[in-house]
Every structure is written in C-alpha cells, then in structure tokens.
N, CA, C and O atoms as a DFTB+ gen file, in Angstrom:
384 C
 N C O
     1  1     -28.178      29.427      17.576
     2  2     -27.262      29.235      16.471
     3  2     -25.937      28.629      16.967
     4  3     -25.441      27.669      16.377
     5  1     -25.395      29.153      17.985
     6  2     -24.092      28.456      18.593
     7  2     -24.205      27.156      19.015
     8  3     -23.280      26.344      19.014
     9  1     -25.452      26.927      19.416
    10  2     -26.001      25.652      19.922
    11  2     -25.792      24.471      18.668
    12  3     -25.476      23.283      18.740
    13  1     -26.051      25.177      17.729
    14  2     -26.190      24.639      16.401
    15  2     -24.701      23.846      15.402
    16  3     -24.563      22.832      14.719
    17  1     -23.941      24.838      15.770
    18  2     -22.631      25.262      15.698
    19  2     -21.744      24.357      16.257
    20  3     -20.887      23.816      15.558
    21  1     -21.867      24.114      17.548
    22  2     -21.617      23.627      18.431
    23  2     -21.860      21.909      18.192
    24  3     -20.902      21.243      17.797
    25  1     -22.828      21.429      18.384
    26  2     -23.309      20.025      17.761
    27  2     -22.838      19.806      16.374
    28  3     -22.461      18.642      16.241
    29  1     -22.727      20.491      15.325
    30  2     -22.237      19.975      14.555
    31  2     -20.319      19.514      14.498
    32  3     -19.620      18.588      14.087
    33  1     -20.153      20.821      15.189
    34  2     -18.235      20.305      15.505
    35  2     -18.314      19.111      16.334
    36  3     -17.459      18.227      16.385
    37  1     -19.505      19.163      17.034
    38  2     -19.166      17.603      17.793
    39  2     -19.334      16.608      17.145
    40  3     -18.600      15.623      17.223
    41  1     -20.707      16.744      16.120
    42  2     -20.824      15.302      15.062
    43  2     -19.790      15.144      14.603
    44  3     -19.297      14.020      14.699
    45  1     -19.161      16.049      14.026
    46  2     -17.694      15.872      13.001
    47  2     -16.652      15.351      13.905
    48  3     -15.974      14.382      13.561
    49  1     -16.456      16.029      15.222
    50  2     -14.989      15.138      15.237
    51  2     -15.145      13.876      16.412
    52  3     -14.163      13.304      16.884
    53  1     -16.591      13.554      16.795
    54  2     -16.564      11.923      16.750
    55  2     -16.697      11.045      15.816
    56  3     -16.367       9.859      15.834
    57  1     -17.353      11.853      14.724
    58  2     -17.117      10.734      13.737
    59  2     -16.140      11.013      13.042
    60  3     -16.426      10.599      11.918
    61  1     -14.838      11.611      13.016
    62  2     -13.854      11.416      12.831
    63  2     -12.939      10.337      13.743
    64  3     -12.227       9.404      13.371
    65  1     -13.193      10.751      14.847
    66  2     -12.581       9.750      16.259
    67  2     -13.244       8.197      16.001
    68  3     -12.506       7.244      16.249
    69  1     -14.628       7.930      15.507
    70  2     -14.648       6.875      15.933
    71  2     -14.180       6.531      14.104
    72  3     -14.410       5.389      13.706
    73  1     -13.841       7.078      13.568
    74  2     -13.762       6.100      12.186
    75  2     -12.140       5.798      12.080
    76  3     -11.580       5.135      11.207
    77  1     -11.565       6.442      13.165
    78  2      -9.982       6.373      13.120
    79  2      -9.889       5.256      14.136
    80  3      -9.060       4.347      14.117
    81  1     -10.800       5.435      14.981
    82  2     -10.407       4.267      16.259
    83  2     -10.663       2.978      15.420
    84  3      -9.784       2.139      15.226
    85  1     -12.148       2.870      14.857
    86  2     -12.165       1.543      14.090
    87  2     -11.609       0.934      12.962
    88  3     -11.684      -0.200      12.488
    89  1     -10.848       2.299      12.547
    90  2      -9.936       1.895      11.024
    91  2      -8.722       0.863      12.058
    92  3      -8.520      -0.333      11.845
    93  1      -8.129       1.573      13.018
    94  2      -7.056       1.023      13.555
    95  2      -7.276       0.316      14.485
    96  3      -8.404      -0.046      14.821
    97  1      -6.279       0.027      15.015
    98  2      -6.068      -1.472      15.536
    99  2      -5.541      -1.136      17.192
   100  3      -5.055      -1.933      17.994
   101  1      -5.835       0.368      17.373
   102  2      -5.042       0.730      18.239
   103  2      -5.872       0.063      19.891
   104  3      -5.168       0.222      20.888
   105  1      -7.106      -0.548      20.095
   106  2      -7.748      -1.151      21.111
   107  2      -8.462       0.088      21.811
   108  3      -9.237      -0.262      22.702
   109  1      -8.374       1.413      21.609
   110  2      -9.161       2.325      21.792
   111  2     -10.701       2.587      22.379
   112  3     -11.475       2.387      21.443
   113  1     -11.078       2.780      23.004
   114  2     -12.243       2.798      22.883
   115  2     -13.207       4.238      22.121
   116  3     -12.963       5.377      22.518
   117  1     -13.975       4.061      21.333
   118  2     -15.009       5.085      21.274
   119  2     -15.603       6.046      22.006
   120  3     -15.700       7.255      21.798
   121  1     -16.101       5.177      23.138
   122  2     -16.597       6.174      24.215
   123  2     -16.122       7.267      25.058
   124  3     -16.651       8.263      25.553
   125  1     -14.422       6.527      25.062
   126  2     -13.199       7.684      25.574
   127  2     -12.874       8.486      24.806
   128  3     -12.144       9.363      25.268
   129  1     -13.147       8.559      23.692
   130  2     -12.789       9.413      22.097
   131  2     -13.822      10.390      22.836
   132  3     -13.569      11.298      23.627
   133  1     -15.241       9.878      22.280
   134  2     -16.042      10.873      22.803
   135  2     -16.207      11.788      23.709
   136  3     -16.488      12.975      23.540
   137  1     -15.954      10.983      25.071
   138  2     -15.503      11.737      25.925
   139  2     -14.379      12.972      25.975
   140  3     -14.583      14.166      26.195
   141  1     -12.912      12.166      25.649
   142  2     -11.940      13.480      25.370
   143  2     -12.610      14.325      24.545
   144  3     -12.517      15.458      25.018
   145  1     -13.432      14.318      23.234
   146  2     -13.587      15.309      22.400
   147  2     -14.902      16.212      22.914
   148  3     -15.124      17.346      22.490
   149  1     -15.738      15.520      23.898
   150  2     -17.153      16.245      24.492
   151  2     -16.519      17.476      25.565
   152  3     -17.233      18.349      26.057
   153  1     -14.656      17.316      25.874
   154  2     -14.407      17.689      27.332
   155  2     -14.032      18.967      26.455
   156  3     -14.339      20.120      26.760
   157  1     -13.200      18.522      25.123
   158  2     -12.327      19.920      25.068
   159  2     -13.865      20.785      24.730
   160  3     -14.164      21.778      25.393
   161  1     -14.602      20.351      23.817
   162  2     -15.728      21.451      23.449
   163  2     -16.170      21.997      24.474
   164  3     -16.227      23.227      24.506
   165  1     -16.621      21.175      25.638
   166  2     -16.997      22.128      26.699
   167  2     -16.193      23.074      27.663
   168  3     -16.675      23.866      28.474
   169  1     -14.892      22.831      27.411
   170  2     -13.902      23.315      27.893
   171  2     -13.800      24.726      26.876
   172  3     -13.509      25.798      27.406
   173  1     -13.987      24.671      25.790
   174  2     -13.782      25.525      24.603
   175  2     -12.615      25.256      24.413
   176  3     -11.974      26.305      24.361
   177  1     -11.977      24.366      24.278
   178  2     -10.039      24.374      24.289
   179  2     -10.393      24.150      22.977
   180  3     -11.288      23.306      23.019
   181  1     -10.176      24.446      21.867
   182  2     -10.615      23.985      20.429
   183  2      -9.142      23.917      19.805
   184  3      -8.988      23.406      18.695
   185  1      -7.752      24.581      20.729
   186  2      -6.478      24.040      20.388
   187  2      -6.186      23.002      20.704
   188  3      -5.275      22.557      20.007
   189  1      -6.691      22.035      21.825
   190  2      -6.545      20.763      22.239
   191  2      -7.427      20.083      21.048
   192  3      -6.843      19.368      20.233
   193  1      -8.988      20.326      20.934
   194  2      -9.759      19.733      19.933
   195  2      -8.827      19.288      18.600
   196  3      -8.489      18.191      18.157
   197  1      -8.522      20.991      18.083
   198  2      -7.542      20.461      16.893
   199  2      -6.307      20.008      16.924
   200  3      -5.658      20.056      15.879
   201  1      -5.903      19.644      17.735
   202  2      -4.423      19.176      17.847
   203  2      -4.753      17.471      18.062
   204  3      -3.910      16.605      17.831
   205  1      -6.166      17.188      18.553
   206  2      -6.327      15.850      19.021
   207  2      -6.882      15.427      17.614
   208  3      -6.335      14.445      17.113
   209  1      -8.006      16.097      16.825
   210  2      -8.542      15.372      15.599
   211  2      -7.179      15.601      14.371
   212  3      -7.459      15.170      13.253
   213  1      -5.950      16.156      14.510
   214  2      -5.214      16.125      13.185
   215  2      -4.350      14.632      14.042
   216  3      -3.501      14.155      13.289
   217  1      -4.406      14.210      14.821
   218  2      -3.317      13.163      15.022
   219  2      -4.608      12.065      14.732
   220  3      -4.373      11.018      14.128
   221  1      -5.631      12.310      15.089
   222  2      -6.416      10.943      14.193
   223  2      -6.710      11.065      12.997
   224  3      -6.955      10.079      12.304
   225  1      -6.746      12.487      12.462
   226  2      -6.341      12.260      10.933
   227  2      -4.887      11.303      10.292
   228  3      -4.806      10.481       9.379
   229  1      -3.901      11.840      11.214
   230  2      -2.462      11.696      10.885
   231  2      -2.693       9.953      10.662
   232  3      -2.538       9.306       9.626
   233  1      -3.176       9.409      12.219
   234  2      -3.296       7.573      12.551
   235  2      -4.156       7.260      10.905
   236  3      -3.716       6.435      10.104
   237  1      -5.206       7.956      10.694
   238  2      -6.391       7.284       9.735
   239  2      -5.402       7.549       8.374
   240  3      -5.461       6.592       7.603
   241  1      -4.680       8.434       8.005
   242  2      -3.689       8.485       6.813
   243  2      -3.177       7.507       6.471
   244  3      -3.408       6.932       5.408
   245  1      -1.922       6.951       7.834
   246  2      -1.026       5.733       7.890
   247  2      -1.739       4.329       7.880
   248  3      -1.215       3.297       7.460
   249  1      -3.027       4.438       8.408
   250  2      -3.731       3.197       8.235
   251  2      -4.359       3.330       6.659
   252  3      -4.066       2.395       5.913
   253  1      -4.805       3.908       6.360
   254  2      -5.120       4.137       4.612
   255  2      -4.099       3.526       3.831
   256  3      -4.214       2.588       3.042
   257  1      -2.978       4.243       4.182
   258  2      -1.918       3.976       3.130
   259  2      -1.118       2.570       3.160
   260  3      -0.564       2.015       2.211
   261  1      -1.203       2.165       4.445
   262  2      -0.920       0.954       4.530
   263  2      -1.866      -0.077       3.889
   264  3      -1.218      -0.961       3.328
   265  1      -3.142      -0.230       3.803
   266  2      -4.732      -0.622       3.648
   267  2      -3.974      -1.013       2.048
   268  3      -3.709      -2.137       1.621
   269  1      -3.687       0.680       1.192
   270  2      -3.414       0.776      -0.158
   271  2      -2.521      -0.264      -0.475
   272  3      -2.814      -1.148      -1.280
   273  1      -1.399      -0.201       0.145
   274  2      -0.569      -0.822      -0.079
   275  2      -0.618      -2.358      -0.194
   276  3      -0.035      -2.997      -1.069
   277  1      -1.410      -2.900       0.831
   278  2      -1.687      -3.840       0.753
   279  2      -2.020      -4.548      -0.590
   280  3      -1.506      -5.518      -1.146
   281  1      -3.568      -3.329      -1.083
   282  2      -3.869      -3.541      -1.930
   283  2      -3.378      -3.944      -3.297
   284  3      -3.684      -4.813      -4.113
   285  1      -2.237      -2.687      -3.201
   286  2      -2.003      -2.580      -4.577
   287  2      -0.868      -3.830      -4.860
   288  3      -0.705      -4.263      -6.000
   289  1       0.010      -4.434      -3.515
   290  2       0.755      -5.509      -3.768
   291  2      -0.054      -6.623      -4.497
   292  3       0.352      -6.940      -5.615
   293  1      -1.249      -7.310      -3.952
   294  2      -2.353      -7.965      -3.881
   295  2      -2.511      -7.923      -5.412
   296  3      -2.378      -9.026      -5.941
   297  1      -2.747      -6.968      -6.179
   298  2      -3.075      -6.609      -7.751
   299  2      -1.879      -6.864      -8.193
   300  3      -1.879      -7.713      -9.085
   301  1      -0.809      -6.428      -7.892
   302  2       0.625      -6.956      -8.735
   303  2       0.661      -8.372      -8.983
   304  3       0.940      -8.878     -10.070
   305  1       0.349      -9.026      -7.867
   306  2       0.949     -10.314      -8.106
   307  2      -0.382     -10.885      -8.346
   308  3      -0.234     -12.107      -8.335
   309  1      -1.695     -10.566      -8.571
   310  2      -2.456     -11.288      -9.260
   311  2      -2.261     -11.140     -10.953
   312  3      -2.605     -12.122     -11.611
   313  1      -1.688      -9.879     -11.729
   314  2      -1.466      -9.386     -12.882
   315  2      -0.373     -10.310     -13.007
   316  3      -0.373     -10.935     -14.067
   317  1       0.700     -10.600     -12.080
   318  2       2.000     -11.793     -12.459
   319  2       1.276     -13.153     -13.077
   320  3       1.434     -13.772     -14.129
   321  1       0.400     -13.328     -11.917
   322  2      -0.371     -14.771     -12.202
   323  2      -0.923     -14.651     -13.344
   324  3      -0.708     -15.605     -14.092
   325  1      -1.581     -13.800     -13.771
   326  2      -2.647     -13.293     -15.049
   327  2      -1.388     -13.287     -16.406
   328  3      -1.447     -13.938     -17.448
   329  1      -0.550     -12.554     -16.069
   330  2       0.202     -12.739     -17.262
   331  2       1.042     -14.238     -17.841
   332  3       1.273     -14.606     -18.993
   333  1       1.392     -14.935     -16.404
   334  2       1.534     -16.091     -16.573
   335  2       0.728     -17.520     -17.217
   336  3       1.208     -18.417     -17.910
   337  1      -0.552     -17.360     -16.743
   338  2      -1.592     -17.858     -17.693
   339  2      -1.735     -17.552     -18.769
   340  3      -1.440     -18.383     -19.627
   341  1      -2.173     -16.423     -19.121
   342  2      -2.132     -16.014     -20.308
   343  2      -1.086     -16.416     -21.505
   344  3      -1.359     -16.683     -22.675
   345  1       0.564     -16.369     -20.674
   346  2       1.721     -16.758     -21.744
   347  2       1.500     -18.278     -22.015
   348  3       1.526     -18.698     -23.172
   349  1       1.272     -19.146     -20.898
   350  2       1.344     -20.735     -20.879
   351  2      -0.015     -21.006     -22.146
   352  3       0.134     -21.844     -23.035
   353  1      -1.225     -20.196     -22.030
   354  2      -2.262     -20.650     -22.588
   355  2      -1.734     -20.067     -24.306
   356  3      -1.904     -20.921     -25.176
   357  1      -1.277     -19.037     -24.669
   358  2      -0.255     -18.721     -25.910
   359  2       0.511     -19.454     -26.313
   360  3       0.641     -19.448     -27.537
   361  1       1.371     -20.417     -25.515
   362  2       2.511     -21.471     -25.798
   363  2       1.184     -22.334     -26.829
   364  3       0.881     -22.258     -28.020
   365  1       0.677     -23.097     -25.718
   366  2      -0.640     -24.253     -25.982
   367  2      -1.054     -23.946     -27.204
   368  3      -0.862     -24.713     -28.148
   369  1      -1.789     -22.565     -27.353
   370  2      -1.857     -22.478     -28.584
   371  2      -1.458     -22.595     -29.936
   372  3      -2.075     -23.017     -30.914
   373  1      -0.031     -22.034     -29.781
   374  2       0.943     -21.931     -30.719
   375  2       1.386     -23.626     -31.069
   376  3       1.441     -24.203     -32.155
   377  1       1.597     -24.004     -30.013
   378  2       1.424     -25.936     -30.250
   379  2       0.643     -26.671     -30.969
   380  3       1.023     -27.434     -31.858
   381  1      -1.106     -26.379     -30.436
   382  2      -2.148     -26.825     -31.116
   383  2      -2.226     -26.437     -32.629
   384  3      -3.172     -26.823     -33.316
C-alpha cells in the first residue's frame, strides 16, 4: 500500500514539474525535475517536496496569468476592430 502511495505522489509531482517546466520558458530540464523530486521522496524530505512543487505551482500561476492576459488584450482589440466595422458598415447603410 505505501508502495502504492508512494508512486502516486511521484506521478503527481512530476507531472506537476514537467507541466511547469514546459509551460515556462525557464530552459529547465525535465529529467532534473524528476530527479530533484525522485531524491526528496526517497529521502522522505516531503518538506523539501512541498516547498519545491508550491514554487512550480507559484512559476505555472504567473505563466497562466500572463498566457490570460495576453489573451484577453488579444479579444479587446479584436472587439475594437469588430465594433469599428460594424459602425463604418452602419454609416454605408444609413447612406445607401
């Protein structure tokens, strides 16, 4: 059962590690993720574990929100363009 236990905290926080390494841009490697996170489990340090997967939570947050941001600029100024068409094609109309 610990065995069990055990493998699954590891599935979880490499694939936390590697989805933060590849969200970002930081040049990271995966395999060293793995590694640091294979050492603390076998170490049992599970205060190092969690202190190492909340700062790649923390990195995968700031890369999210930046991602958003992007986004949501991206939609503003297509809705500018959209409303702008829309008024010019209303003028036209109102002409015709």
């Amino acid at each position: 059962m610990f065995r069990f236990i055990l493998g699954l905290v590891t599935g979880v926080a490499v694939g936390v590690a590697a989805a933060t390494v590849s969200a970002s841009e930081s040049g990271q490697d995966i395999r060293a993720e793995f590694e640091r996170i294979r050492s603390d489990i076998e170490k049992r340090d599970f205060d190092a574990l969690g202190a190492h997967l909340e700062e790649r939570f923390k990195e995968l947050q700031v890369s999210l929100e930046e991602r958003f941001a992007e986004v949501e600029e991206a939609a503003e100024v297509a809705a500018e363009e959209a409303d702008e068409v829309v008024e010019e094609a209303e003028e036209k109309a109102d002409e015709a």
